[in-house]
C-alpha positions as CSV (number, residue, x, y, z in Angstrom):
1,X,89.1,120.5,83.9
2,X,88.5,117.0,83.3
3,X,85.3,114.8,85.2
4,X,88.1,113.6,87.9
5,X,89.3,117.4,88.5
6,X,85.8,118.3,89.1
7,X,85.1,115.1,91.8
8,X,88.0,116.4,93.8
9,X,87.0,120.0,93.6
10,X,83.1,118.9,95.0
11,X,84.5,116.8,97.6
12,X,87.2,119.2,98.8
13,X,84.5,122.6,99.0
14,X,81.9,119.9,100.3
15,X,84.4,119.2,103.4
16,X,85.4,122.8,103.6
17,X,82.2,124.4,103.5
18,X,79.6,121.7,104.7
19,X,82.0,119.7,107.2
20,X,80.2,116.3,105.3
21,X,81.6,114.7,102.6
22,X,80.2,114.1,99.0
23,X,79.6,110.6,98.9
24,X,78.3,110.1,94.9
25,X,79.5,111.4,91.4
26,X,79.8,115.0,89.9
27,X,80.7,115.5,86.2
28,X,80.3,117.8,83.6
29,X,77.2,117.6,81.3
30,X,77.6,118.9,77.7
31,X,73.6,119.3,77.2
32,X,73.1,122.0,80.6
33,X,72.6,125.0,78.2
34,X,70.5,127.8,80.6
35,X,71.6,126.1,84.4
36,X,74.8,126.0,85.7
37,X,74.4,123.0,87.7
38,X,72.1,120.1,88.8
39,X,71.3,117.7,91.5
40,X,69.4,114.7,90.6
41,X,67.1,113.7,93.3
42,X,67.1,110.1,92.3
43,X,71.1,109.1,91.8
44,X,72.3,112.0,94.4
45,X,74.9,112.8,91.9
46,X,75.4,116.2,90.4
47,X,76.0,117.9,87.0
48,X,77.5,120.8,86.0
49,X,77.6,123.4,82.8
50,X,81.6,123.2,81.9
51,X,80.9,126.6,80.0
52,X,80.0,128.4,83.5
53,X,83.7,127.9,84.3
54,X,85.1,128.5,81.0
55,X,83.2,131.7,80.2
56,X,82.8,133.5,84.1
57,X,85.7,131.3,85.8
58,X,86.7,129.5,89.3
59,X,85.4,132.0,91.9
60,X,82.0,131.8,89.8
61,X,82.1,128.0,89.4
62,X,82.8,127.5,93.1
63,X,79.7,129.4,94.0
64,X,77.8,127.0,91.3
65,X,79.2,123.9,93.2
66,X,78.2,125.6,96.4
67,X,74.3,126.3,95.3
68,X,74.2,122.6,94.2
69,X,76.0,121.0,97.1
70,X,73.3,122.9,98.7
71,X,70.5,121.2,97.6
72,X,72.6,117.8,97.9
73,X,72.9,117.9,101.7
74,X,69.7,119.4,102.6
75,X,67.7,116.5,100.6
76,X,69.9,113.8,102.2
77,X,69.3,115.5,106.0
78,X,65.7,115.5,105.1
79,X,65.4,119.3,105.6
80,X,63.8,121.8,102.8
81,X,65.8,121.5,99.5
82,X,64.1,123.5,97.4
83,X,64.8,127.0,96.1
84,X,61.6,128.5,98.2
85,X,62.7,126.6,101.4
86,X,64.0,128.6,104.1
87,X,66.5,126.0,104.9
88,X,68.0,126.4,101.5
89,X,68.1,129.9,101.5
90,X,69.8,130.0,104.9
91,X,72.6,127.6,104.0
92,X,73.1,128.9,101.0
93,X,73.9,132.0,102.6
94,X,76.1,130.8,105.4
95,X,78.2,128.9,102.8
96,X,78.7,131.7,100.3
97,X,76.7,130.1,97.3
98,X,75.7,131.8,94.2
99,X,71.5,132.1,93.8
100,X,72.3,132.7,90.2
101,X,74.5,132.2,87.6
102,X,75.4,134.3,84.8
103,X,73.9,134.0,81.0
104,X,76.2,132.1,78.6
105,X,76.5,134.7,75.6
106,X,74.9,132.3,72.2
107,X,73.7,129.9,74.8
108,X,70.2,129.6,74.7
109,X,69.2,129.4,71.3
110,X,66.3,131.5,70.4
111,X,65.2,131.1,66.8
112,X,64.0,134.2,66.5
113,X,60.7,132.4,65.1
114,X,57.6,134.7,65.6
115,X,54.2,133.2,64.4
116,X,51.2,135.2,63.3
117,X,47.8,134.8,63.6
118,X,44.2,136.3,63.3
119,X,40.8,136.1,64.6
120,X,38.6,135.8,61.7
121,X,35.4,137.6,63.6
122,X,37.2,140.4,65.2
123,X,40.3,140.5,63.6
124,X,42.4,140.6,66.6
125,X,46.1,140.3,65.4
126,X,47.9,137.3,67.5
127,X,51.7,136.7,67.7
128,X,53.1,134.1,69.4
129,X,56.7,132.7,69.8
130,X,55.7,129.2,69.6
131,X,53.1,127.2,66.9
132,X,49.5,126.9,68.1
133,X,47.1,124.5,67.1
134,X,44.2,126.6,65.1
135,X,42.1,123.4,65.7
136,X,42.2,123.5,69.4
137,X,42.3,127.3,70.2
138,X,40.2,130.4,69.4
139,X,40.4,133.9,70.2
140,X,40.4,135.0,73.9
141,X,38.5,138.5,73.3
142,X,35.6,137.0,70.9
143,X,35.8,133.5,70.5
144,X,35.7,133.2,67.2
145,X,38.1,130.9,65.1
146,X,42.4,131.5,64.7
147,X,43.2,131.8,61.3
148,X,47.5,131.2,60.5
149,X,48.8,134.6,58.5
150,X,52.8,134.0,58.5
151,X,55.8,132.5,60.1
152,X,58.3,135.6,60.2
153,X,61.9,135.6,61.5
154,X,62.6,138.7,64.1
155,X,66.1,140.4,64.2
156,X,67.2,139.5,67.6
157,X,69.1,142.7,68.3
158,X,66.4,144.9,67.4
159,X,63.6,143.2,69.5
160,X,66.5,143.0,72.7
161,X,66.8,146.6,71.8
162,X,63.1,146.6,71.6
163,X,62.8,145.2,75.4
164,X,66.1,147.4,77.0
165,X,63.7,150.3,75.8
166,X,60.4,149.3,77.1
């Protein structure tokens, strides 16, 4: 589906579904990597994830235009746009919109990057995902000083196997 394809497919389930039409630009944004879609409060236009409709289809990507159309009318009527509004939640309802999309398999990136660290008064081991500054930081059950022990790459099947489990 080309940027064109995808105009026509927002305007046409905006008229259907909203009874207003979309006024600004939608196209596909290669960078979305964990969100199917976007509306950009500034510009009114929205962005979408072209993997959403390659990897879970049409009916899926329609209720991805639907969630984001949402947001798009609400914000120009003035009424509550945001995910914890009531007004969203309603019209999202009414129309048929998805809450959620679905997880792009090898889409979000996780290094599988652990970092290790350790108290030097109380030894208290400390693993973390991402790098903490040793400087800035010390250890929550003592205070004493965060001494770096490794940087260690985890197995990610094992620790998702790890977290099905507990």
């Amino acid at each position: 589906m080309t940027d064109e394809e995808l105009q026509s497919l927002v305007q046409e389930i905006s008229l259907t579904y909203f009874h207003r039409p979309f006024r600004h630009r939608a196209k596909f944004n290669a960078r979305l990597r964990t969100t199917g879609g976007r509306y950009l409060l500034q510009s009114h236009n929205l962005e979408f994830n072209e993997r959403q409709l390659v990897h879970f289809g049409l009916d899926a990507f329609v209720g991805i235009v639907k969630h984001e159309l949402c947001h798009y009318h609400l914000h120009l009527t003035g009424s509550g746009y945001r995910h914890r509004d009531s007004d969203f939640r309603k019209l999202l309802q009414m129309v048929g919109g998805s809450r959620f999309c679905g997880t792009i398999p090898g889409a979000v990136n996780l290094s599988g990057l652990r970092y290790m660290y350790q108290c030097k008064k109380c030894g208290l081991p400390i693993i973390r995902k991402r790098r903490l500054d040793t400087r800035r930081y010390v250890c929550a059950k003592c205070g004493g000083k965060i001494l770096f022990i490794q940087k260690e790459r985890v197995n990610q099947n094992k620790e998702n196997e790890k977290e099905k489990k507990g």
